[in-house]
C-alpha positions as CSV (number, residue, x, y, z in Angstrom):
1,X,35.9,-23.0,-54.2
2,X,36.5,-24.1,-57.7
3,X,35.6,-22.1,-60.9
4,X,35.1,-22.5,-64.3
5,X,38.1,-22.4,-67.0
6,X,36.4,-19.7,-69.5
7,X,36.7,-16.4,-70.4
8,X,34.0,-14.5,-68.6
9,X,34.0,-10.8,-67.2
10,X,33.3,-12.4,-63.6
11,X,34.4,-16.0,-62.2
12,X,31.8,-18.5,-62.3
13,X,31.9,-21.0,-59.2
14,X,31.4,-24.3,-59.9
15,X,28.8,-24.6,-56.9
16,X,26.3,-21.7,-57.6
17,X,23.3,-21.1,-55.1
18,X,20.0,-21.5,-56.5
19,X,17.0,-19.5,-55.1
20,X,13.5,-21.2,-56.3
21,X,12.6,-21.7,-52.5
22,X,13.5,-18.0,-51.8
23,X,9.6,-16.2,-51.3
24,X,8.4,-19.6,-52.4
25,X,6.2,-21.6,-49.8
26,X,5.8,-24.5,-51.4
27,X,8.7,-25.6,-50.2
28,X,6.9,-26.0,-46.8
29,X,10.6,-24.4,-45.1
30,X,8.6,-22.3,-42.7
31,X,7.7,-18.2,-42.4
32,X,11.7,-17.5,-40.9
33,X,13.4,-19.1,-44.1
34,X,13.1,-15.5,-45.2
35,X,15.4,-14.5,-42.9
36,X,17.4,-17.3,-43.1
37,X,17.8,-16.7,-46.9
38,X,20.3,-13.8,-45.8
39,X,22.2,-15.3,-43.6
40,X,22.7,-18.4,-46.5
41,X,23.7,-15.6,-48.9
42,X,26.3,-13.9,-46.8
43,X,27.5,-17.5,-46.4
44,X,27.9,-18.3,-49.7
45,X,29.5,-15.0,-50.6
46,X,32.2,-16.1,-47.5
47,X,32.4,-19.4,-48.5
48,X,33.6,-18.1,-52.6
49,X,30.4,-18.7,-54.3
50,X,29.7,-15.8,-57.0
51,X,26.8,-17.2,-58.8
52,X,23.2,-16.9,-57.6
53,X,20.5,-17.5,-60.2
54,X,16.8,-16.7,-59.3
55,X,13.8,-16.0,-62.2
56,X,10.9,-13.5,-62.0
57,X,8.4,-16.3,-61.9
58,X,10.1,-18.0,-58.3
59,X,7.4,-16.8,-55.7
60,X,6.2,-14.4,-58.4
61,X,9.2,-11.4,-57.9
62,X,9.8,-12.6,-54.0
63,X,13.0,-14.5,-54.9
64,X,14.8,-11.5,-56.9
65,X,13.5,-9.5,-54.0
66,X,14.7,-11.5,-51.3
67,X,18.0,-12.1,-52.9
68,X,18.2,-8.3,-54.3
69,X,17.9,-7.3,-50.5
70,X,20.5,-10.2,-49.5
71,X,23.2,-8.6,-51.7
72,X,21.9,-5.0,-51.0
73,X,24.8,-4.6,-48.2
74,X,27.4,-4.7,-50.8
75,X,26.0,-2.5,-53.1
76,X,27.7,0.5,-50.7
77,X,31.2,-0.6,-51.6
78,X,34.5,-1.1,-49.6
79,X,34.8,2.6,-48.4
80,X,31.2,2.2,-46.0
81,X,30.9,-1.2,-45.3
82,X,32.7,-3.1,-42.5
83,X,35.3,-6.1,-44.1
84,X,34.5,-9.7,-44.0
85,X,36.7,-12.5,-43.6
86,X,39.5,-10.4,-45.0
87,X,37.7,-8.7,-48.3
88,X,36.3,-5.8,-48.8
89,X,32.1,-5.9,-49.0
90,X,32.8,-4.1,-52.4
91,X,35.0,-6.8,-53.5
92,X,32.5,-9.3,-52.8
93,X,30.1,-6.9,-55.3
94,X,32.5,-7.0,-57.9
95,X,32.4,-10.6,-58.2
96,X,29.2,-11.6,-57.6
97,X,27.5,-13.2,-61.0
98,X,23.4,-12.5,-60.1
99,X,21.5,-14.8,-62.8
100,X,18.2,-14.1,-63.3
101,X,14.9,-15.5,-65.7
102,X,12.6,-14.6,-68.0
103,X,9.5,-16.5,-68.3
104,X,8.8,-16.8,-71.8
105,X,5.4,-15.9,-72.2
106,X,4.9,-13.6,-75.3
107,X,8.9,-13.1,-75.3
108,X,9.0,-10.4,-78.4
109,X,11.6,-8.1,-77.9
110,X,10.0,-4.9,-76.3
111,X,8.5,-8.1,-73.7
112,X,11.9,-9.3,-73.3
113,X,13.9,-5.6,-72.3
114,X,10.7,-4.6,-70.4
115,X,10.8,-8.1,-68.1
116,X,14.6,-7.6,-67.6
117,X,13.9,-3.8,-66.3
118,X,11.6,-5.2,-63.8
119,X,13.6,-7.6,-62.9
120,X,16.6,-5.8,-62.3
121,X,14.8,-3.3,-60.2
122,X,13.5,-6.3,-57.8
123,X,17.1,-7.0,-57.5
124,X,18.3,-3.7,-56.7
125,X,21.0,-4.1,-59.3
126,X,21.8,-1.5,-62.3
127,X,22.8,-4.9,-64.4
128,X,22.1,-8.5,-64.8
129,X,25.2,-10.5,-65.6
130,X,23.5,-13.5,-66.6
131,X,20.5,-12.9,-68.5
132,X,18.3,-16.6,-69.5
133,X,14.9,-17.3,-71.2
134,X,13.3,-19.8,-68.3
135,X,12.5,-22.5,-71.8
136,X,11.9,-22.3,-75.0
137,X,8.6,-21.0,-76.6
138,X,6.3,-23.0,-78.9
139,X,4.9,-20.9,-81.1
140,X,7.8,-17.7,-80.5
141,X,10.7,-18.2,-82.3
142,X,14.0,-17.0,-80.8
143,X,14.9,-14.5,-83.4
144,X,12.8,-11.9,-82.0
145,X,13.5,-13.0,-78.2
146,X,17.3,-12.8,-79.3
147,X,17.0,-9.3,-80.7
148,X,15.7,-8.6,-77.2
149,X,18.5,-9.5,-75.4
150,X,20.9,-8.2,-78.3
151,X,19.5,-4.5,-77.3
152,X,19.7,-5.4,-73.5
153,X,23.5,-5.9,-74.3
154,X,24.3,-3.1,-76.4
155,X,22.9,-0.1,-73.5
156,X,24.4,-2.7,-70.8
157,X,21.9,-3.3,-68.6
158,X,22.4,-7.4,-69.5
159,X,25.9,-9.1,-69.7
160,X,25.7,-12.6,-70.9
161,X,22.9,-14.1,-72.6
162,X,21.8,-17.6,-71.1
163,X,18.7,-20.3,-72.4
164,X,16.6,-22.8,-69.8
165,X,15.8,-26.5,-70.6
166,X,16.9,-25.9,-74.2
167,X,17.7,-28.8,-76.7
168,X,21.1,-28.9,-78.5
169,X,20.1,-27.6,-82.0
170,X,17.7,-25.0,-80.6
171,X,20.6,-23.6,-78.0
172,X,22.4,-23.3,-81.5
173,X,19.9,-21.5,-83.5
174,X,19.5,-19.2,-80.4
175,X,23.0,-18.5,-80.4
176,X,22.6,-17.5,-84.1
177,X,20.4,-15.5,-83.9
178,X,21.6,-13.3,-81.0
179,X,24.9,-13.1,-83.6
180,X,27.0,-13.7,-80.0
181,X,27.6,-16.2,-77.7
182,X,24.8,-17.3,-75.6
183,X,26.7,-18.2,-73.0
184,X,24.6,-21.2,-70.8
185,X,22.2,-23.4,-71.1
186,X,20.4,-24.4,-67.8
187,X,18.8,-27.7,-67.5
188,X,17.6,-30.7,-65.2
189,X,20.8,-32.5,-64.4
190,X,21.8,-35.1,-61.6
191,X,22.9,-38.7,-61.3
192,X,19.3,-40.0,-62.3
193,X,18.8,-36.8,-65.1
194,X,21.4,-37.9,-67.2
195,X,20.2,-36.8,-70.7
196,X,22.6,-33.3,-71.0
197,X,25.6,-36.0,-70.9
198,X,24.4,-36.7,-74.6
199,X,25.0,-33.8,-76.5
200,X,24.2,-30.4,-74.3
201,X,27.9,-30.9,-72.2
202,X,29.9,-32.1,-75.0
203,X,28.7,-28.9,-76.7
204,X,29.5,-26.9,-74.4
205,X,33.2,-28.1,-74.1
206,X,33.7,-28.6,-77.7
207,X,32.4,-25.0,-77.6
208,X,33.4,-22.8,-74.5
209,X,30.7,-22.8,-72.9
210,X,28.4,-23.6,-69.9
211,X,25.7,-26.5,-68.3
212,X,24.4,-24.9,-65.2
213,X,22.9,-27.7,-63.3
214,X,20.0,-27.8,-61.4
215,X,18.0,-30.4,-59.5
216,X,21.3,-31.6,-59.2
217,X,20.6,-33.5,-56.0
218,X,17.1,-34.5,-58.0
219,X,14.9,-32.5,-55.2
220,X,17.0,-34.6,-52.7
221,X,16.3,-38.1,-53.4
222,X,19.9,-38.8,-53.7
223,X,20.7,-37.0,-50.5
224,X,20.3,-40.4,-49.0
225,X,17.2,-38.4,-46.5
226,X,14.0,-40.0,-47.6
227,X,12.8,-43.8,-48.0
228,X,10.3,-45.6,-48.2
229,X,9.1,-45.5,-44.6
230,X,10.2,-41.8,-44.5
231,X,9.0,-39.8,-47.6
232,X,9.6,-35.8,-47.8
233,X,7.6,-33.3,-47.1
234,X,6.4,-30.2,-48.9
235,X,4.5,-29.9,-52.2
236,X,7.4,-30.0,-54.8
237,X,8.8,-33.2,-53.3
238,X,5.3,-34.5,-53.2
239,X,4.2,-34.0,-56.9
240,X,7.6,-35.3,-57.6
241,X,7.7,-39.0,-58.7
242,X,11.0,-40.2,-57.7
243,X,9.4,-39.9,-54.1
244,X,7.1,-42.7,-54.5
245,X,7.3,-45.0,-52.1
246,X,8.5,-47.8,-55.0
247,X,10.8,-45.4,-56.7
248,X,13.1,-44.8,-53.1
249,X,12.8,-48.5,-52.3
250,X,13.8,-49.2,-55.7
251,X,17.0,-46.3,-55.3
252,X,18.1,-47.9,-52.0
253,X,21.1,-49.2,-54.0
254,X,22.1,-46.4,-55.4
255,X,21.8,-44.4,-52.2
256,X,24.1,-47.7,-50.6
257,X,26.9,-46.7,-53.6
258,X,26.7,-43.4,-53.0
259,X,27.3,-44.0,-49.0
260,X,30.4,-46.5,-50.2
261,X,31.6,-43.4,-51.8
262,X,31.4,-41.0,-49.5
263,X,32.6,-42.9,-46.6
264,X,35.9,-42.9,-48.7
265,X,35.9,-39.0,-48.4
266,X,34.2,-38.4,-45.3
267,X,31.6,-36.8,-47.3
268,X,27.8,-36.9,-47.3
269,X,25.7,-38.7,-50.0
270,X,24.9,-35.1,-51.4
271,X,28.3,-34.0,-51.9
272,X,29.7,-37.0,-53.6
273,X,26.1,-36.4,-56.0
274,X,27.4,-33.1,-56.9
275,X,30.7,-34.1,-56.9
276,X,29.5,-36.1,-59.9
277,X,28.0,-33.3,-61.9
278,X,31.1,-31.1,-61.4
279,X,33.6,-33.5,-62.8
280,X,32.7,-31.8,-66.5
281,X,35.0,-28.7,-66.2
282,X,31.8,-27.0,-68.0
283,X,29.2,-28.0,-65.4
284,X,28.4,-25.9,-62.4
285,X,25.3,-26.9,-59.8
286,X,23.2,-24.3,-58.5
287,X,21.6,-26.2,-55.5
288,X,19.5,-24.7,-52.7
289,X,19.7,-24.5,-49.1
290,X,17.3,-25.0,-46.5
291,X,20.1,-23.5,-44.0
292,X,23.4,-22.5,-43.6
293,X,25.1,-25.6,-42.8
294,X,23.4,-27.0,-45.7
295,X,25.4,-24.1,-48.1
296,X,28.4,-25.0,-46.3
297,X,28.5,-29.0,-47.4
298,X,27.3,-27.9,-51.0
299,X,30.2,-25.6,-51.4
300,X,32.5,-28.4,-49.6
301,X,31.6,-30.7,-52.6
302,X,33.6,-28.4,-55.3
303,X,36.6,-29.4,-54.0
304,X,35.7,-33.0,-54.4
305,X,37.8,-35.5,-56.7
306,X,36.0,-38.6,-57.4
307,X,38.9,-41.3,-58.4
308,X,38.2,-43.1,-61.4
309,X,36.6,-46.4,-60.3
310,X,34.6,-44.2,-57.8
311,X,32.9,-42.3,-60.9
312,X,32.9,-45.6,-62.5
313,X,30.8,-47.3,-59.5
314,X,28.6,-44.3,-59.6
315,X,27.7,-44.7,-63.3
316,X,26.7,-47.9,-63.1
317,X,24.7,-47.5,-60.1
318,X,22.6,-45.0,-61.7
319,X,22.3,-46.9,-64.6
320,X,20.9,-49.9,-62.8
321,X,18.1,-47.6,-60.9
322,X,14.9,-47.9,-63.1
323,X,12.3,-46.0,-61.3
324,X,8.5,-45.6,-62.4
325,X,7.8,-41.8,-63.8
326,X,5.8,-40.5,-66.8
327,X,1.9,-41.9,-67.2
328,X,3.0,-45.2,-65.3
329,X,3.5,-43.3,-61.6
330,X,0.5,-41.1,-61.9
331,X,-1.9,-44.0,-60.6
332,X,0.5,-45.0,-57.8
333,X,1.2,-41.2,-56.8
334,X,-2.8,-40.2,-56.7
335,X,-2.7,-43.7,-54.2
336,X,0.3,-42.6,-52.3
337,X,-2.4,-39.3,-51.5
338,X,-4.9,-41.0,-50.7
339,X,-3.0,-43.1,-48.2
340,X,-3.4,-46.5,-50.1
């Protein structure tokens, strides 16, 4: 596993695990993925991932449950828990980065340190390392979200400060007004998301600090799974326009480039798309996984160096894939439900 270049209490991975399908059905992964979400979280922690980011509002509290009770076992420490793969359980603890989410609604400051209580209680943990507003309020201005967090910092029970699908200048006035670093900004970002290449990652390593990618393998449509004749299944993907019959017909070349690529590693499609994301020193991916094996080949892709006509080939593939989303794919998707 490969890690972040910045000054931070704990090491950040560059492949993080992210947790929206934990307690979330939607996701149609079936009544044992519970159970399953342990197993991919011991996994992870094996495999040197240390940064596992939920929010109170995935499955309404189930994710930080779920994952609170995944990472319960190390909470006992090295002297009552049995060793794995050489470390001590404790160990594990000490470098785990749990990332959690408030959703913004009415995000005053006695809101924001009540909501970050709760949460850490659902995780089982006496402090949140990484401490983010899920996106930006309206009609709330940060200053009195960012005093907040400023008082979650000062009696310890937050240690860095975090934003959700900020833009540039309001991650900057947020930053301001906590008076301290706010250390990420999390955001929709994959081969076909390419908008934080613009300003948010230059930012951030002009600046020191973090993109934490997610959708990074947009839902899977460049996991090189799903075509035309073979759509996903599950709500999310569903209500999700890139999985419009014409919009994976339309990707099949990029899917082809990213195949060309991988090959050349004896990769999959996936890891070579977040193999793309990484190559910003500031960018880590916080994927999910449907399964073990699946945490396995995301955590594989860290240690992936795309050579420069690879990255090259890969730009310009995505740049040439123009699918239909916004107003212009709402007709087509209400006929993809009804089976016309």
């Amino acid at each position: 596993m490969r890690y972040v270049r910045l000054d931070t209490p704990k090491p950040i991975s560059k492949i993080g695990l992210g947790t929206w399908q934990f307690g979330s059905r939607e996701w149609g992964y079936g009544p044992e993925y519970e159970r399953r979400a342990a197993e991919i979280v011991r996994r992870a922690l094996d495999l040197g991932v240390t940064l596992f980011d939920t929010a109170e509002l995935y499955g309404f509290g189930r994710s930080e449950r779920i994952l609170g009770a995944a990472l319960r076992p190390l909470q006992r420490g090295a002297s009552d828990a049995a060793p794995r793969s050489g470390a001590a359980v404790g160990d594990d603890r000490a470098k785990v980065v749990v990332a959690t989410k408030i959703f913004p609604l009415l995000p005053v400051a006695p809101v924001v340190q009540q909501r970050a209580v709760a949460s850490a209680a659902r995780l089982g943990v006496d402090g949140i390392d990484l401490y983010q507003v899920h996106q930006a309020n309206p009609v709330v201005a940060d200053t009195t979200t960012m005093r907040g967090m400023r008082s979650l910092q000062d009696v310890g029970l937050v240690g860095e400060v975090g934003v959700s699908n900020y833009g540039l200048r309001r991650w900057r006035f947020a930053e301001a007004a906590l008076g301290r670093r706010v250390l990420s900004n999390q955001v929709r970002y994959s081969m076909i998301d390419r908008g934080p290449e613009e300003d948010l990652i230059p930012y951030a390593e002009q600046a020191g600090r973090i993109v934490i990618a997610y959708s990074p393998l947009a839902q899977g449509f460049l996991s090189g799974r799903y075509d035309a004749t073979n759509p996903p299944a599950g709500a999310v993907r569903r209500a999700n326009p890139y999985f419009l019959p014409e919009n994976l017909e339309r990707g099949s070349a990029l899917i082809a480039t990213l195949r060309e690529v991988a090959d050349a590693h004896d990769a999959t499609p996936s890891q070579i798309a977040l193999a793309y994301v990484l190559r910003h020193p500031n960018v880590v991916a916080i994927p999910g996984a449907s399964g073990v094996e699946q945490m396995e080949r995301n955590a594989a892709a860290a240690e992936i160096d795309l050579a420069d006509d690879e990255y090259a080939a890969l730009v310009a593939a995505a740049h040439a894939f123009r699918p239909v989303t916004g107003l212009a794919a709402v007709p087509r998707m209400v006929r993809a439900r009804l089976g016309g």
